[in-house]
N, C-alpha and C positions, 0 to 999 in steps of 0.2 A: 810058616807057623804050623804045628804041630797043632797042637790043642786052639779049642774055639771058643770066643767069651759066649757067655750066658748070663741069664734071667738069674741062677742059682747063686752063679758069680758077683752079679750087681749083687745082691742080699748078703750074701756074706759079705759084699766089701762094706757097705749101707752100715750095718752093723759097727764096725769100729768107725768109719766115718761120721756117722753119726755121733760118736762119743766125744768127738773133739771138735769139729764145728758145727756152732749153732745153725739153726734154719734162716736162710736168708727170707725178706718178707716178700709178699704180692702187693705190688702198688695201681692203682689207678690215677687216671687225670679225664675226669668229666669235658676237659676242653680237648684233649685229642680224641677222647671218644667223637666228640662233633665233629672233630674236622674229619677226622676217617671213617665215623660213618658205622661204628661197632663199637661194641665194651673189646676192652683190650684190658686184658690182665698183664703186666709187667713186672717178671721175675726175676728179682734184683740181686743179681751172682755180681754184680760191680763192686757189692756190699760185703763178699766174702772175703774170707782171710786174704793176704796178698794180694787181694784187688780182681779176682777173679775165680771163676765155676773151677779152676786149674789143681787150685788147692785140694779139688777129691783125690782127682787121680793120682797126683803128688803123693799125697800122705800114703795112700792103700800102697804105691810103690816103695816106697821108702821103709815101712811099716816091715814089707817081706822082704828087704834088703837085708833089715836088720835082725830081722828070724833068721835069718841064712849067714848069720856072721859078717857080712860084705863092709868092706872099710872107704870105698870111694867110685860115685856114680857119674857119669856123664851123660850129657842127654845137646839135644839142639834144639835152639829155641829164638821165636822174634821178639819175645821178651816174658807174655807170661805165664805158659808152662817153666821158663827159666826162674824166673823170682818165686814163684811157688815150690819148685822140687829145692830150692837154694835154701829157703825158709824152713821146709820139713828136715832137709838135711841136716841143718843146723842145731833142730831141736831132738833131734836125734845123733848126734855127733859122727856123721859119715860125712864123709868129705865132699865137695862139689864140683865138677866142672860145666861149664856153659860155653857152646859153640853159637855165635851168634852172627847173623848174616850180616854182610854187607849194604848199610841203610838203615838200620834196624834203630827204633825209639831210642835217642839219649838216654830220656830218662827211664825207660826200663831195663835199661844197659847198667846205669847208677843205682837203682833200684838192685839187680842182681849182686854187685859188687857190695851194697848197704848188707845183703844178707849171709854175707862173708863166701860165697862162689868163685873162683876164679872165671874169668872170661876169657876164651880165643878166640876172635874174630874166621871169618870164610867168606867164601864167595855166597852174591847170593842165588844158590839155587838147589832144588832139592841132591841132585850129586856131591854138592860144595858140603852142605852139614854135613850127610849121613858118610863120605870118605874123608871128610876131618875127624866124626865121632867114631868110624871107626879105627883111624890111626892111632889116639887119642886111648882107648880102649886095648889094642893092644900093645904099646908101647909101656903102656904104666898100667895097666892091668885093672882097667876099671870097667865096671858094670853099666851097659847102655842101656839109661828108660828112656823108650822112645817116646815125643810131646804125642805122638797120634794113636798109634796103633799096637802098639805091648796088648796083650791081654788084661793085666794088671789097671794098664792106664782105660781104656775103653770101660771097663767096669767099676771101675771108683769115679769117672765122670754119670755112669748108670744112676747115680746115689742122689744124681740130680733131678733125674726122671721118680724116684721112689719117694721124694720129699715132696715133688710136687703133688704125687700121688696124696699123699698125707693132708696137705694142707686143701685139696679142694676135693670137694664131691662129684663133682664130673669133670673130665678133661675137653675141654674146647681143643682147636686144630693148633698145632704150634708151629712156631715161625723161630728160627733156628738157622745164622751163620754158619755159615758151614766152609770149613780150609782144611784140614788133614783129614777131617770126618769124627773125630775122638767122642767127644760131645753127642754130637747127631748122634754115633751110632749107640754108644750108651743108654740114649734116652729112648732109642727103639726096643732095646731088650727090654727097658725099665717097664716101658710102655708100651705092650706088643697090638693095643687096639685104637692106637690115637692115629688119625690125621697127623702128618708131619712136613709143613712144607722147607725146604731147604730153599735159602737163600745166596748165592751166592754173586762174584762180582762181574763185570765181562771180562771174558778171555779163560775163565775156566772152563768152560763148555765140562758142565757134570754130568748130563745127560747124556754124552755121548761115553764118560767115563763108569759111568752106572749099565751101559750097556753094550760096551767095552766096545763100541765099533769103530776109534780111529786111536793111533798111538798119540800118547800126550806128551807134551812138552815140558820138560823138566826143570825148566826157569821158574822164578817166581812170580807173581802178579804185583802189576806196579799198581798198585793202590792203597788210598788215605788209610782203607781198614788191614790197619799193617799185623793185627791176630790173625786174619786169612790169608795172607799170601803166599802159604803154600800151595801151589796149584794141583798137587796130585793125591788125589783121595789113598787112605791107604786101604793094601789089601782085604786087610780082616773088614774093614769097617764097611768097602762096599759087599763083602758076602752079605756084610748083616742086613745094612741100605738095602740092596736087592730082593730080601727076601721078606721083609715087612709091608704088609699087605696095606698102605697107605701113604707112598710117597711122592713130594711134589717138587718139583724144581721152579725156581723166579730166579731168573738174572736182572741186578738193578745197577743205573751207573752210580757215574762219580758223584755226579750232582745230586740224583735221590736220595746217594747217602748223606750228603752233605744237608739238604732240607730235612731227613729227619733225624737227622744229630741236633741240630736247632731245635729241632721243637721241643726234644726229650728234655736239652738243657733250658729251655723257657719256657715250657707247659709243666713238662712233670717234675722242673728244679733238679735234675739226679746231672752231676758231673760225669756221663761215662765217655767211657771212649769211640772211636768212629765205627770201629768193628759192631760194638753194643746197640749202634743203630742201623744196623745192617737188615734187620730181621722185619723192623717197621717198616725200613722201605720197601720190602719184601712185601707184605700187608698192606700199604697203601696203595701200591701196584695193584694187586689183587683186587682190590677195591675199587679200584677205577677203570678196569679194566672194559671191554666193551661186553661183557659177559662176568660181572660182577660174582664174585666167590659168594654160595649160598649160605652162610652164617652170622649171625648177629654177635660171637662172642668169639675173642684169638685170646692166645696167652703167645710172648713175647717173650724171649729170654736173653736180660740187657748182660750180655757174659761176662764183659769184666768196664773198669774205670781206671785204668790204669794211662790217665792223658797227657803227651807230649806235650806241654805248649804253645814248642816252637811249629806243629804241623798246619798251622789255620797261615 
């Protein structure tokens, strides 16, 4: 990568993003604040267009596809960076393709085809998309947005961090899944003075990835939160990681995820998906920890609601 995302970049994307999707709300639930033991603000990107925070980075791509003449995009995805860039595409008449792994949600697979995409299946792991999408891209000559790491994409998910900005007076520490890095790294330009803890699953080991000391394994991660299962941060996004003067890693398992997907759907009533309770478990870890995180207030970002529900 040549050129590097910025603060400049989020704002200009911010800007048309902003003119096409509404502000997703802040929720709370008085009964999980008791059970975890904080105010927790709960940023509901579940509620976005196509069912997920995707829809920024989507559009801002889409958006300069079509500045630039371009008639047909491909990208890879576990489902929905795919039903989102298929959505924009559509409403922008550029054609779509979706490379989608092996395992990958039914119904975001159904969900893609609903918004008129084609789908090719690959193996699952990060070599299997990015050497399908590039076959795919030169063979029929179509344009790769990447789901993680474009420039384009990194700074149209920024526009999440700048709304938040908007709607609250101070930024409490955020808690934040984290799989390709897109998202995270977005909301660190957005956000160049927040607390940020990244949550991820086991078997990513991010902190060894963020301080590049052992080579990573290029498969995907086998878990319920199937929006993260790419296990390798992309490049642009750990420059940015690395160089924001507030970041934190929590690895949680299967089952933490699973306890607070539960509670989201019977305390705060919100249907999201597994991934979306990735960042609580994050937070409640934190909180229970034997050295308890020093803050009274988190903000939570439940990213998308996009649920399988054959996965339970």
């Amino acid at each position: 990568i040549t050129e590097m995302a910025s603060l400049d970049g989020v704002k200009t994307a911010n800007e048309f993003i902003r003119s096409q999707l509404k502000p997703t709300p802040i929720m709370t639930s008085s009964a999980i604040d008791e059970i975890v033991g904080c105010k927790i603000l709960f940023k509901s990107e579940h509620l976005q267009k196509t069912g997920s925070f995707k829809a920024r980075g989507a559009l801002h791509n889409i958006k300069l596809m079509k500045e630039r003449g371009k008639k047909g995009v491909v990208t890879h995805s576990s489902g929905n960076h795919g039903q989102a860039l298929a959505w924009a595409a559509r409403n922008n008449g550029i054609d779509c393709t979706v490379v989608i792994p092996e395992g990958a949600s039914q119904a975001k697979v159904d969900a893609i085809v609903s918004y008129g995409a084609r789908v090719i299946r690959c193996k699952n792991s990060t070599d299997g998309r990015v050497n399908t999408c590039n076959s795919l891209a030169e063979s029929e000559g179509l344009d790769i947005i990447d789901p993680h790491q474009t420039i384009e994409t990194i700074e149209g998910q920024g526009s999440l961090g700048l709304e938040i900005k908007e709607q609250l007076t101070s930024i409490p520490p955020l808690f934040i899944a984290i799989g390709g890095g897109g998202m995270a790294a977005g909301i660190a330009l957005a956000l160049p003075h927040s607390t940020i803890y990244l949550v991820e699953t086991e078997g990513k080991n991010l902190t060894q990835q963020l301080d590049e000391s052992e080579e990573v394994e290029q498969s995907g991660l086998n878990t319920i939160a199937d929006g993260i299962r790419t296990r390798v941060l992309g490049d642009e996004n750990r420059r940015i990681l690395k160089e924001h003067r507030d970041i934190r890693v929590i690895t949680v398992s299967e089952d933490e995820i699973r306890d607070s997907l539960s509670l989201i759907w019977t305390r705060l009533k919100q249907h999201v998906e597994p991934t979306a309770a990735v960042p609580l478990a994050g937070l409640r870890k934190a909180r229970n920890s034997s050295s308890p995180l020093p803050f009274n207030e988190a903000l939570v970002i439940l990213c998308g609601g996009n649920v399988d529900t054959s996965f339970t």
